[in-house]
Wavefront OBJ file of the C-alpha trace (Angstrom):
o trace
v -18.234 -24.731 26.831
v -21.712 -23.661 27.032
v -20.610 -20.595 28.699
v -18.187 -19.589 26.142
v -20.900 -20.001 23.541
v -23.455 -17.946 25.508
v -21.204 -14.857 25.352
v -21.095 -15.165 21.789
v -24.691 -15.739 20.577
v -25.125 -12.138 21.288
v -22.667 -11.007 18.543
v -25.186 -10.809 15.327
v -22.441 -12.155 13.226
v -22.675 -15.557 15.044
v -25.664 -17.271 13.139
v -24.186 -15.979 10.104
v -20.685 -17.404 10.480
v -21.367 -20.701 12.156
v -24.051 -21.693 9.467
v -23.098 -25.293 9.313
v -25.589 -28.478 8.097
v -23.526 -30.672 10.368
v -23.050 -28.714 13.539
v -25.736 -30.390 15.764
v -25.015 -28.687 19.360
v -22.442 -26.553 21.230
v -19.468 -29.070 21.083
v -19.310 -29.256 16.995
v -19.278 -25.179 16.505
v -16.274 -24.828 14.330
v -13.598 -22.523 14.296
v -13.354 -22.898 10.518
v -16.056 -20.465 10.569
v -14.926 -17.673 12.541
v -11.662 -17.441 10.752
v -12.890 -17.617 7.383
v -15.807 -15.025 8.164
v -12.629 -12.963 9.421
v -10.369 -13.229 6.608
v -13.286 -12.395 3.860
v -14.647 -9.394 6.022
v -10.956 -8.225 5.936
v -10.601 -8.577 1.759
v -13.012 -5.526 2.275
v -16.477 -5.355 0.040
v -16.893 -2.744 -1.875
v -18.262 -0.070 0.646
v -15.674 -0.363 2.852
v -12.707 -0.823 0.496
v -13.521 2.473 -1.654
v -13.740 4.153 1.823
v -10.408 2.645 3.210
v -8.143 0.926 0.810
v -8.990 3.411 -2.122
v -9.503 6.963 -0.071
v -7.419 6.262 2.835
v -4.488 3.987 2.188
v -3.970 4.083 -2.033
v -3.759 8.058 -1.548
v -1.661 7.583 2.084
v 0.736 5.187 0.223
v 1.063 7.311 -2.801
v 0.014 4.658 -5.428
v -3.102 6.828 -6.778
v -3.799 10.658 -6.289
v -6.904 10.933 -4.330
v -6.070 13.871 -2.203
v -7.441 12.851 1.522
v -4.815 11.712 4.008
v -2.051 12.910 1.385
v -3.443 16.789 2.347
v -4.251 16.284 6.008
v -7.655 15.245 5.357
v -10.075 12.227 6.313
v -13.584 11.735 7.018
v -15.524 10.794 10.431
v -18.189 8.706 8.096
v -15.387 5.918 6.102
v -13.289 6.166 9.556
v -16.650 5.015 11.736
v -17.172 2.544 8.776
v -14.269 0.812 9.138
v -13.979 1.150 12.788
v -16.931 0.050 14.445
v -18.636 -1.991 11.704
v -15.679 -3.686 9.930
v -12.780 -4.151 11.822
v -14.332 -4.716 15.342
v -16.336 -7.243 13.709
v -12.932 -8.725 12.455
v -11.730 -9.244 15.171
v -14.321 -10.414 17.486
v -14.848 -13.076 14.908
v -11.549 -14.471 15.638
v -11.018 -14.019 18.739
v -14.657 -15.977 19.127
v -13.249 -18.654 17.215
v -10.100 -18.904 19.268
v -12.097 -19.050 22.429
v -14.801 -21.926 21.135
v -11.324 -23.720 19.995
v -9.569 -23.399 24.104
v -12.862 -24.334 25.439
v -13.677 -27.451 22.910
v -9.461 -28.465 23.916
v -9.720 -27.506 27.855
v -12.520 -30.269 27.462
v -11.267 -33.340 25.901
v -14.217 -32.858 22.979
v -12.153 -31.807 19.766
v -10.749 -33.031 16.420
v -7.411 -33.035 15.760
v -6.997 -30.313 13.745
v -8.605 -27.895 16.235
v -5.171 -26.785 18.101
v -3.907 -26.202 14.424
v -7.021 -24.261 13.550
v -6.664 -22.327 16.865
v -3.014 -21.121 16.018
v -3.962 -20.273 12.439
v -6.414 -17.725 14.090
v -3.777 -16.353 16.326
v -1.526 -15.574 13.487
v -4.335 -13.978 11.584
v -5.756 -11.764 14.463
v -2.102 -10.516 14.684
v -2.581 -8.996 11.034
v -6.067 -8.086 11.459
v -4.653 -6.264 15.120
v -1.361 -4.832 12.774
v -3.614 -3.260 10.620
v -5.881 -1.625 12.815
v -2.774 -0.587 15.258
v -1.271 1.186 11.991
v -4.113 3.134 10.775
v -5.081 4.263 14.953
v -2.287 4.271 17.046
v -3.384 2.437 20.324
v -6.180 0.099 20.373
v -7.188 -2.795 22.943
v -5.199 -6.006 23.190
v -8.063 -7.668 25.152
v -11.010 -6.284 22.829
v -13.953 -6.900 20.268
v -14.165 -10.247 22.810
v -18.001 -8.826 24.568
v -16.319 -6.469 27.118
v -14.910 -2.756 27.740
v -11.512 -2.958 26.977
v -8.705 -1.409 28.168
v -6.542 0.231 25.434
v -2.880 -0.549 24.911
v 0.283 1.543 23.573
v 1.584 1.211 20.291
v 4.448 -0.457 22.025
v 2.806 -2.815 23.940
v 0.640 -3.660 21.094
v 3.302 -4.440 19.204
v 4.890 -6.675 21.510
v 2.106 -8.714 21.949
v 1.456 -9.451 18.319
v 4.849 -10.511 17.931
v 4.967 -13.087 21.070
v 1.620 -14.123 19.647
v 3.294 -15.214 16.437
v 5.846 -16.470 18.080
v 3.974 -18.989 19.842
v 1.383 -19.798 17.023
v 4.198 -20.608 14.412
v 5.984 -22.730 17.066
v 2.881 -24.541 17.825
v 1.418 -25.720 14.628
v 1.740 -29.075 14.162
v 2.677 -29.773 10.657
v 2.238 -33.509 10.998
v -1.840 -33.407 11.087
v -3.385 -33.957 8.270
v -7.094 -32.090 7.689
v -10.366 -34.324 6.873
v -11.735 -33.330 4.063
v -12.030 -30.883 1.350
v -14.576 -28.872 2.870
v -12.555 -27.906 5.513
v -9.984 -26.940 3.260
v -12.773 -24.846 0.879
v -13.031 -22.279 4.350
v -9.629 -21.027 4.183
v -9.485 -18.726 0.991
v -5.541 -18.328 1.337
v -4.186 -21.631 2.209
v -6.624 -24.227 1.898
v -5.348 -24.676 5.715
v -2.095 -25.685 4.528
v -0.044 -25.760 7.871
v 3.531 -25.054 6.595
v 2.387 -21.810 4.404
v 0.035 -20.720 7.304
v 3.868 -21.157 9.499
v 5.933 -19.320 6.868
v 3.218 -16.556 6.994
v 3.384 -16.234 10.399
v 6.970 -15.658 10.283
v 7.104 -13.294 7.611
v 4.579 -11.618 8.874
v 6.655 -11.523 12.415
v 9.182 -9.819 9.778
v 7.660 -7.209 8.380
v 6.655 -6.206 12.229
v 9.943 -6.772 13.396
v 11.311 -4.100 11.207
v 8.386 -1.649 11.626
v 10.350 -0.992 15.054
v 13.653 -0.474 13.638
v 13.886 3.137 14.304
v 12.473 2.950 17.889
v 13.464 -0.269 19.368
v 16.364 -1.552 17.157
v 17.222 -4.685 19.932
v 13.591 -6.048 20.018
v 13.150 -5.881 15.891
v 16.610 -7.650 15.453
v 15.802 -10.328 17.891
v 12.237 -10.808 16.674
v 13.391 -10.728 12.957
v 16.313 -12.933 13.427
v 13.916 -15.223 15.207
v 11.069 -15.238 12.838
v 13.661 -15.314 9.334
v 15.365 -18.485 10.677
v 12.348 -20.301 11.111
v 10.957 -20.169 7.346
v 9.516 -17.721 5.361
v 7.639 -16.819 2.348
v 10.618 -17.644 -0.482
v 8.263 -18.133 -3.306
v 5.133 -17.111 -5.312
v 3.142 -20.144 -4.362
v 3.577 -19.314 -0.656
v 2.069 -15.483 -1.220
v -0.936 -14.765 1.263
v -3.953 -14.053 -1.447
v -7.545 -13.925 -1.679
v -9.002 -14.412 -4.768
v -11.059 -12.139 -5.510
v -14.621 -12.804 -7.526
v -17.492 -10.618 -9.084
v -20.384 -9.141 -7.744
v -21.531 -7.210 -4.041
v -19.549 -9.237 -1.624
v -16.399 -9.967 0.950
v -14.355 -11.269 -2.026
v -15.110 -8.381 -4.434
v -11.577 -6.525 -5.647
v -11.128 -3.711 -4.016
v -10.092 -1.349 -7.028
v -13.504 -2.104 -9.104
v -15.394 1.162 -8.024
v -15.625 2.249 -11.459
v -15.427 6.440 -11.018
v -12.065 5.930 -9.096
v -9.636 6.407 -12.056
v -6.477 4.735 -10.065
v -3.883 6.883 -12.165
v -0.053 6.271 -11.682
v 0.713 8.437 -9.013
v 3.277 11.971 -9.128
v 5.229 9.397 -6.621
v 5.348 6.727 -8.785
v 5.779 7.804 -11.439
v 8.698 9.620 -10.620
v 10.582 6.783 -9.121
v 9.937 4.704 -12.499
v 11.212 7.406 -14.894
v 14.495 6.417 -16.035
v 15.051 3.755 -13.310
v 16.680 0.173 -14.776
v 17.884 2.157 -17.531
v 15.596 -0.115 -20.328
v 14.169 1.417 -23.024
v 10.921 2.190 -24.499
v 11.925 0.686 -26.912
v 12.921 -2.831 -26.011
v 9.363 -2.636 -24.352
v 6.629 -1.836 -26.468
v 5.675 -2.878 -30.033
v 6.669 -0.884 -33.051
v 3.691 0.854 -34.218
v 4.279 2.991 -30.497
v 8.173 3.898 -30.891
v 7.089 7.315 -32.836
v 5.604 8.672 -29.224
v 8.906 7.741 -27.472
v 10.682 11.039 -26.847
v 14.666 11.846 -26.485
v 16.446 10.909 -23.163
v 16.770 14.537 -21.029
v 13.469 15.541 -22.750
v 11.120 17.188 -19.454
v 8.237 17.957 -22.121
v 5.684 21.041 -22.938
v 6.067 23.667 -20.490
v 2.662 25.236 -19.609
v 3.365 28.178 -16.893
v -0.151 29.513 -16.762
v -1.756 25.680 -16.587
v 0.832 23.637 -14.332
v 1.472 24.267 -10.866
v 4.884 24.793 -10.003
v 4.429 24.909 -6.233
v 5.576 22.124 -5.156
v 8.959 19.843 -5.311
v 7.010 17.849 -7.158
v 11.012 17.364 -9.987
v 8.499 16.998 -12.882
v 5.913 19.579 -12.086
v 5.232 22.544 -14.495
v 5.308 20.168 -17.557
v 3.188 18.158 -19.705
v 4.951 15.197 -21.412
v 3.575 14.815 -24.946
v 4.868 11.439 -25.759
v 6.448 8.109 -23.701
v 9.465 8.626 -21.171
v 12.725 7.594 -23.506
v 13.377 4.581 -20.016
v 11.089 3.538 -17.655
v 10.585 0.814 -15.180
v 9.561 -2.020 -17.262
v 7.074 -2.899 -14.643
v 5.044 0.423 -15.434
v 3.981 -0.825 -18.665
v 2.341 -3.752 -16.876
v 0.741 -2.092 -14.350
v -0.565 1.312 -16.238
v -1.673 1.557 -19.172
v -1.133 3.851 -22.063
v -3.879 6.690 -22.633
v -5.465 6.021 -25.938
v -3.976 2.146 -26.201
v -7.625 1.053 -27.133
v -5.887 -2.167 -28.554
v -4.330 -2.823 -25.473
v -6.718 -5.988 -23.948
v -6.140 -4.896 -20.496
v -7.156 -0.898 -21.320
v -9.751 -0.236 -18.353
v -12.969 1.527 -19.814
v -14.530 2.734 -16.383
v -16.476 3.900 -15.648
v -18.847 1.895 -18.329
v -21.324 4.437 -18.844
v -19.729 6.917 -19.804
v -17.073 7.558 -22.495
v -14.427 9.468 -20.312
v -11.552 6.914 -20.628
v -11.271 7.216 -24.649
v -11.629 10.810 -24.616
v -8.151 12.002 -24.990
v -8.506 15.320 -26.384
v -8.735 17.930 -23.631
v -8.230 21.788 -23.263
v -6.097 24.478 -21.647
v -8.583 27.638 -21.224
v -7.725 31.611 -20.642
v -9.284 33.618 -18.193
v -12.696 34.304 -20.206
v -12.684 30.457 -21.043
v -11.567 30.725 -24.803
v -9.600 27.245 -25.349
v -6.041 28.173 -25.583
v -4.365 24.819 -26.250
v -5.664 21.367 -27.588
v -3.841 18.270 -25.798
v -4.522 15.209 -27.194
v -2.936 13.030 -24.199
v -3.132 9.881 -26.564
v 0.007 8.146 -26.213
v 1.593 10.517 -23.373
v 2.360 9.398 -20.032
v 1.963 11.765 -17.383
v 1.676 12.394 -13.371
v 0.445 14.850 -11.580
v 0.619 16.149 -7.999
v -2.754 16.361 -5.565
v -3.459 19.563 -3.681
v -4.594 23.327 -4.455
v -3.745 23.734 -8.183
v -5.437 27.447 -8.028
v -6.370 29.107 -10.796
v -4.166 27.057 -12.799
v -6.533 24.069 -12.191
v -9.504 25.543 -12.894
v -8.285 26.575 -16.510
v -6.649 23.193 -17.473
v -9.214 20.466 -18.357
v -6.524 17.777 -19.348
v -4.268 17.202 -15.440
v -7.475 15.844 -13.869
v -9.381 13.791 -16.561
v -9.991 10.406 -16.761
v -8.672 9.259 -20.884
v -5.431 11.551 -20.537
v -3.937 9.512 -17.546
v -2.377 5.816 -17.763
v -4.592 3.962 -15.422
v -4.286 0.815 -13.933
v -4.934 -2.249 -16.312
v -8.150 -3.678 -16.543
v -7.194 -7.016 -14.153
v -6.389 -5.355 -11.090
v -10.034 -3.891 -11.562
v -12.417 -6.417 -13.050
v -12.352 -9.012 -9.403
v -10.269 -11.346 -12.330
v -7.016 -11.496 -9.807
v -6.024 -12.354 -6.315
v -5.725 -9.416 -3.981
v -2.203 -10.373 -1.872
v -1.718 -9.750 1.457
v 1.769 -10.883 1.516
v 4.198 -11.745 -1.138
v 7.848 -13.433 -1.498
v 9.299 -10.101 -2.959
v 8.312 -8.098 0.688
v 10.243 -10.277 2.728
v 13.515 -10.395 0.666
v 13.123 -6.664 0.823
v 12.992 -6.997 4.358
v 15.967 -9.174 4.438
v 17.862 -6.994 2.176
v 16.936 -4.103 4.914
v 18.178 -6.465 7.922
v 21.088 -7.252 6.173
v 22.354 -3.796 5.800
v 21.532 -3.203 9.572
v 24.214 -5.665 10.061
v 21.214 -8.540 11.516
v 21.849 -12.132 11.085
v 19.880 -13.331 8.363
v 20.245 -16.120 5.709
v 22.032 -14.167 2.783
v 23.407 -11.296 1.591
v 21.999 -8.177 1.452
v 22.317 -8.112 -2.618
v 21.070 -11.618 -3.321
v 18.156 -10.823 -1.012
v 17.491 -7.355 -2.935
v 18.126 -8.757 -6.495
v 15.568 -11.366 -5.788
v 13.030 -9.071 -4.440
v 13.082 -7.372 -7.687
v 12.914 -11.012 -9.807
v 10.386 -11.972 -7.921
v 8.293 -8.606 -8.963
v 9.397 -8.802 -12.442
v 7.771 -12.510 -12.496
v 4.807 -11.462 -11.214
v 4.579 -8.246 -13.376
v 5.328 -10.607 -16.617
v 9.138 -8.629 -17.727
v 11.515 -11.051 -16.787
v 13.381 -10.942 -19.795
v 14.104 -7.840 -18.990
v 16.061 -8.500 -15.237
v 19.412 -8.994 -16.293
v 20.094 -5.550 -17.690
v 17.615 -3.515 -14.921
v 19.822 -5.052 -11.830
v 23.091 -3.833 -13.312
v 21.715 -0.476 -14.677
v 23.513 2.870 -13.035
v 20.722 5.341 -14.377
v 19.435 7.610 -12.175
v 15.236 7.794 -12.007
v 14.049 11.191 -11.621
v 14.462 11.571 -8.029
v 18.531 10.070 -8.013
v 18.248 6.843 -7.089
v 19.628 3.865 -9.426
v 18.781 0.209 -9.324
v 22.660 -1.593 -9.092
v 23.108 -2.387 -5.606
v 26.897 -1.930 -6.279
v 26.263 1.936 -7.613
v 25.831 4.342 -4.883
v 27.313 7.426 -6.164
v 25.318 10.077 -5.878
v 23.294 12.012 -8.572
v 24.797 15.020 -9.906
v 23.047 18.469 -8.824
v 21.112 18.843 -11.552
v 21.038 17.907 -15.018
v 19.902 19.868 -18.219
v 16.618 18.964 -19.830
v 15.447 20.094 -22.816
v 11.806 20.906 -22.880
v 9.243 22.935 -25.935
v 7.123 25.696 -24.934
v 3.704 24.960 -24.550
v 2.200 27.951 -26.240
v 4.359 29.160 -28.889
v 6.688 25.726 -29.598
v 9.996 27.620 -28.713
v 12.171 25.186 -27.163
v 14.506 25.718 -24.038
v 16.580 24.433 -21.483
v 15.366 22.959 -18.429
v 17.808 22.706 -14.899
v 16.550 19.435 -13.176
v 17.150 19.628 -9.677
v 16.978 16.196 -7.923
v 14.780 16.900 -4.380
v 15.938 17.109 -1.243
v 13.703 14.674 0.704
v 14.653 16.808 3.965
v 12.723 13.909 6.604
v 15.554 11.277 5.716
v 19.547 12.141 6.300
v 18.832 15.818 5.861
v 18.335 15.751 2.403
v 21.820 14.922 1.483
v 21.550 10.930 0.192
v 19.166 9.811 -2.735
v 21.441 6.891 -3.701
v 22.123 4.650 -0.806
v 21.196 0.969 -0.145
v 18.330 1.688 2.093
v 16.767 4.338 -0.322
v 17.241 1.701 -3.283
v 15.386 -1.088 -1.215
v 12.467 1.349 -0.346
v 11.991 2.143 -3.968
v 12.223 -1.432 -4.911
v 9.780 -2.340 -2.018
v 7.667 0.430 -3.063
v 7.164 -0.988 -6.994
v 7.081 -3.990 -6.136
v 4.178 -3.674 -3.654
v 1.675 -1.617 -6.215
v -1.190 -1.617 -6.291
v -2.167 -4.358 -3.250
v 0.039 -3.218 -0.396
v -0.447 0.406 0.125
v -0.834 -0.031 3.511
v 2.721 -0.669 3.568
v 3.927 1.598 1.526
v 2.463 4.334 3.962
v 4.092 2.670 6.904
v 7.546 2.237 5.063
v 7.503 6.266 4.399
v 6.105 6.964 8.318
v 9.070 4.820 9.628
v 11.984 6.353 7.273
v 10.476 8.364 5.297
v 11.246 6.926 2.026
v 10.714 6.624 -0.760
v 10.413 10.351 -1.638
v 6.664 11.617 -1.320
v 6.382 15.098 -2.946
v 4.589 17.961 -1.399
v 1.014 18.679 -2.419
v 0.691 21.493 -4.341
v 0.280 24.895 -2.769
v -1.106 27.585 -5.284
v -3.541 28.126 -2.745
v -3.791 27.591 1.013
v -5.070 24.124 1.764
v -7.298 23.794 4.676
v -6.800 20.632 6.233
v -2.778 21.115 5.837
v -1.952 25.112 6.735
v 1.918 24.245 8.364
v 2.175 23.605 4.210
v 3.024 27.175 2.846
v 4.672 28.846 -0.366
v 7.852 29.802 1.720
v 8.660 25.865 2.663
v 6.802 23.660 -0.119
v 10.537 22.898 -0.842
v 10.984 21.031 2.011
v 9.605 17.673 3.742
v 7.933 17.516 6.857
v 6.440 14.625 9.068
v 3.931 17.035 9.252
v 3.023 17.028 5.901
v 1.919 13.582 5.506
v -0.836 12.451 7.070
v 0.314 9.709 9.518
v -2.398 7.953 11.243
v -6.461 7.941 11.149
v -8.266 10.045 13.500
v -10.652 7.623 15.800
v -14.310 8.001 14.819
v -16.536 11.000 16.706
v -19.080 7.903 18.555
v -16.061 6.259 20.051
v -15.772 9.354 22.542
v -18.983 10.192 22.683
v -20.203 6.337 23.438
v -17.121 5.490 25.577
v -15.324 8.333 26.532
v -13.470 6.657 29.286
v -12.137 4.259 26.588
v -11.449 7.568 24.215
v -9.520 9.519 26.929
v -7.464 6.389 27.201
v -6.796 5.480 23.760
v -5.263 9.298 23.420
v -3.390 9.222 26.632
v -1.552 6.190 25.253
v -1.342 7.728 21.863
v 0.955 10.583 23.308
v -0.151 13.296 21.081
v -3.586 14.869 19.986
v -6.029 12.567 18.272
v -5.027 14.496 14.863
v -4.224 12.650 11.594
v -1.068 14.452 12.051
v -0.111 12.655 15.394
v 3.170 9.944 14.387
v 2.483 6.339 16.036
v 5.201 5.580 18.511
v 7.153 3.338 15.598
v 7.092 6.363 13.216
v 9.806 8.600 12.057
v 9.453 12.095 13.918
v 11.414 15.116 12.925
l 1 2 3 4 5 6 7 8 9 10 11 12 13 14 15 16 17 18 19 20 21 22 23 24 25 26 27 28 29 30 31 32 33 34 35 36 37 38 39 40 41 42 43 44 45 46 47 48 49 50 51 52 53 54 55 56 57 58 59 60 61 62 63 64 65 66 67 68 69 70 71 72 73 74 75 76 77 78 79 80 81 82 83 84 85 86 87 88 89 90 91 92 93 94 95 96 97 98 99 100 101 102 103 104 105 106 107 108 109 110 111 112 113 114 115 116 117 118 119 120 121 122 123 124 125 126 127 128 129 130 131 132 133 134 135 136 137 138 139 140 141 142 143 144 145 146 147 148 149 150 151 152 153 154 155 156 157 158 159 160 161 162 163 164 165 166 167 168 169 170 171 172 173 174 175 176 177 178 179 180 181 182 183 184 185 186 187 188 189 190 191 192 193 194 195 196 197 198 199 200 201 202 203 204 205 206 207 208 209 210 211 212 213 214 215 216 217 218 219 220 221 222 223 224 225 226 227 228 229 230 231 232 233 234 235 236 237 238 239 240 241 242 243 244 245 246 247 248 249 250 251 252 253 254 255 256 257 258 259 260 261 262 263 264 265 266 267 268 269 270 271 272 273 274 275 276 277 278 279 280 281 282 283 284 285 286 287 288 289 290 291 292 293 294 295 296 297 298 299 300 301 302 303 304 305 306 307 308 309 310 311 312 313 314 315 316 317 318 319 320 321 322 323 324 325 326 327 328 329 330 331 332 333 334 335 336 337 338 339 340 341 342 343 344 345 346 347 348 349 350 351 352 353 354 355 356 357 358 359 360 361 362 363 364 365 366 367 368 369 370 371 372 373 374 375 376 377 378 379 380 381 382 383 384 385 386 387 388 389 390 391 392 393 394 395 396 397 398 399 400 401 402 403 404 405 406 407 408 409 410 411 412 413 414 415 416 417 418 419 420 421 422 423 424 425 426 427 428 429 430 431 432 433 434 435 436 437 438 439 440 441 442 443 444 445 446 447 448 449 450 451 452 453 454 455 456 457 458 459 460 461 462 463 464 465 466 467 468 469 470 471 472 473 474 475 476 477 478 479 480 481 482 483 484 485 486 487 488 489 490 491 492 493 494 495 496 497 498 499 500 501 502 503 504 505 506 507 508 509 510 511 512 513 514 515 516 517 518 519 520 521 522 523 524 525 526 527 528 529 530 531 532 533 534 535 536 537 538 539 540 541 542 543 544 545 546 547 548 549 550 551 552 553 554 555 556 557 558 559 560 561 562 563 564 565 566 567 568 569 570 571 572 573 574 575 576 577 578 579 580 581 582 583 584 585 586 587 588 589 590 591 592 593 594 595 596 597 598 599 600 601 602 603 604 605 606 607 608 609 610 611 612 613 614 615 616 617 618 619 620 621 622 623 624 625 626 627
């Protein structure tokens, strides 16, 4: 035992997690420790979550428009951040605990509990090892433990997480009972409740299952199949969540930076438009139905002020008013510009007066304001990328009060940040299902209860019945009826106002061609409806996800950054194939940080080798979609 402990006093973070008034010598160190020192340095503080959840994975995943990994670019400072001083430290603090845990069993001198609390470790190293794996590619399955590791492939990565939540769910023991409440007070998701910690490890062993669905389609169906019969996460009181709480800390939220204006994305927003077919109206109180606009209505048309260089199927236009339908789960999430009333209206950032400024300008070329735009009451979404001249000239796209922005409790550390939640793995059943994999319903009562299960968490309930039936098309052609899966027309006509002179017009809607899945040719099927429902569900906590959803199939549709001028970090994106989707056009993976080759090139030149591909953020991970 001593032994064990010796190579682990070295690690700095030892005194700090294993601060306990009881521990007396070696023999009482507790695991408890390590495991909750992981899980809170993995809810992210505040440095490292604006660096990686916000820049990295809420512009990746297309649920905010930050414009880093979305236009090929990421930087060696966040990436060392999170690399060497955050998610090392992660997981050396588990795997730590799991070692004090075999050495206090392998000699007779433990509680009961301990086996439990060693297998809850295991299954959270496997997400702490998941989510490093899907932002690098290859890492170490042996590392962060005081050594030189040797670095793994994807593949073999992946296999050993899922063996190692195999054999952690199958060996909790759901019989022991823990000792006291202060045990209990160190696990901020379960309170160490033994059957959630088991149907997280399965659903967890789920969502990693599928992740290989395009590259190993026999060892995800026999790992899912495995995992889904064993238990699950079925319901909101089983959801893996942190709460989060105020200050400078672990627990912090993640989205309270207050100059990050987490606007609904272009993405989004165009997957909400129309979709479930409800109305404005049946949504919002009275005193708002005169900014509700017709059905077909696109909006203002501003050619000199809007880029247009992308396949962005809402770009050129400014919407002056409320979408006619819209997924009543946008409400919820975003809020209006200008909804001062609203309680959960986000004000940030507090020291300035930004978010109620709704009155912006469109400029000509010697500056002269050419257009007003008061964006009160407007809903709008706009593409990242090189807006040009265009950009420079319109003051409203970019700023802070015209945009809906996410309500004030996913940014004030009021909530509970979730790691995992029911609605993910009845997508994920849904998705088995259709794959023809032996799971415990059918694919539409697992998909239809996905989407209840979002609807009760986003508070619009009432409004299920009609959404799960509705046929309407959103603005990129997919419906919400699992039963409907005709595809979109064409195009439809829009009507839409000039801009600058009021003239109105008619506007052909294309639905895009999202080129990386089936060619292009199907918007409407049962997988593309999942993804989208997936997708909605999971903003804003799962990004993450979202980004590995669209790497594996690409879908749901991501549109193009715009192109009115070159952009550096992306130059295979041009103004002869904007139209078009690319792997290539998405960042797929984080670049490792500069000091890992220069302090261990030997471990570098390995970790590429097994990558296959050039350490570029452009490189697809072994499980990803290439084409």
């Amino acid at each position: 035992m001593g032994g064990v402990l010796m190579a682990f006093l070295s690690c700095s973070e030892f005194e700090e997690i294993n601060v306990n008034p009881v521990a007396a010598n070696e023999d009482q160190v507790q695991i408890e420790y390590f495991i909750n020192s992981s899980i809170g340095g993995a809810q992210q503080n505040p440095h490292i979550s604006e660096r990686v959840f916000v820049l990295y994975w809420d512009d990746a995943g297309r649920m905010t428009r930050v414009g880093t990994l979305s236009q090929g670019f990421q930087s060696d400072g966040w990436t060392s951040d999170y690399f060497n001083g955050y998610v090392s430290s992660w997981l050396r603090n588990i795997n730590a605990g799991i070692k004090v845990a075999e050495a206090q069993i392998e000699s007779g001198s433990y509680r009961e509990h301990t086996p439990n609390l060693k297998e809850v470790a295991r299954i959270w190293r496997a997400y702490v090892m998941s989510e490093m794996t899907d932002n690098f590619g290859p890492i170490p399955i042996n590392g962060f433990q005081g050594e030189n590791p040797q670095y793994s492939d994807v593949k073999e990565v992946y296999y050993y997480m899922l063996q190692e939540l195999k054999e952690a769910t199958n060996a909790l023991d759901l019989e022991v009972s823990n000792p006291n409440n202060a045990l209990k007070k160190l696990d901020p998701a379960y309170g160490y409740d033994y059957a959630k910690w088991k149907k997280y490890g399965n659903s967890l062993r789920m969502r990693l299952a599928m992740r290989l669905s395009e590259v190993d389609a026999a060892k995800a169906q026999s790992e899912f199949e495995s995992a889904v019969a064993d238990g699950f996460i079925m319901e909101a009181a089983d959801n893996f969540k942190v709460k989060e709480v105020g200050g400078w800390n672990d627990y912090t939220g993640v989205m309270t930076r207050e100059w990050w204006d987490h606007e609904v994305s272009a993405t989004l927003n165009n997957l909400m438009i129309g979709l479930g077919g409800i109305p404005s109206a049946d949504q919002l109180s009275a005193d708002k139905h005169q900014y509700i606009k017709p059905a077909n209505y696109m909006g203002l048309k501003f050619d000199n002020h809007f880029t247009t260089k992308t396949n962005d199927p809402s770009a050129g236009f400014f919407f002056d008013g409320l979408h006619n339908k819209i997924d009543p789960r946008a409400y919820d999430l975003f809020v209006i510009p200008g909804d001062f009333a609203n309680p959960e209206f986000n004000s940030y950032p507090s020291w300035t007066n930004g978010a109620r400024t709704t009155k912006r300008t469109l400029l000509d070329d010697a500056d002269n304001v050419v257009k007003e735009i008061d964006a009160a009451f407007t809903w709008n979404a706009y593409t990242a990328g090189s807006w040009g001249t265009k950009g420079a000239k319109n003051k409203v796209y970019g700023y802070t009060g015209t945009l809906p922005r996410l309500a004030n409790k996913y940014r004030n550390s009021s909530n509970e940040r979730i790691f995992f939640a029911s609605w993910e793995s009845y997508f994920l059943i849904a998705e088995a299902s259709i794959r023809g994999w032996s799971v415990p319903m059918s694919g539409k009562e697992a998909y239809e209860q996905g989407i209840a299960d979002s609807f009760a968490y986003n508070g619009v309930s009432d409004q299920l019945g009609a959404y799960i039936s509705s046929e309407d098309y959103n603005r990129v052609g997919t419906s919400v009826s699992w039963g409907h899966t005709a595809e979109p027309p064409a195009t439809v006509t829009m009507t839409y106002k000039d801009g600058y002179t009021g003239a109105t017009g008619t506007h052909t809607l294309k639905y895009p061609e999202n080129t990386i899945y089936k060619n292009g040719t199907v918007k409407n099927d049962l997988l593309t409806k999942i993804i989208t429902q997936k997708f909605i569900a999971q903003t804003p906590w799962l990004p993450l996800e979202t980004w590995s959803d669209h790497r594996r199939l690409g879908l749901p549709f991501f549109e193009n950054p715009a192109i009115e001028t070159p952009l550096t970090n992306m130059p295979q994106l041009t103004p002869s194939n904007y139209m078009t989707n690319r792997v290539d056009f998405y960042g797929q993976r984080l670049k490792y940080p500069s000091n890992f080759g220069s302090n261990i090139p030997a471990g570098y030149s390995q970790a590429v080798e097994k990558l296959g591909g050039e350490d570029s953020v452009f490189t697809p991970l072994w499980w990803a979609k290439k084409q």
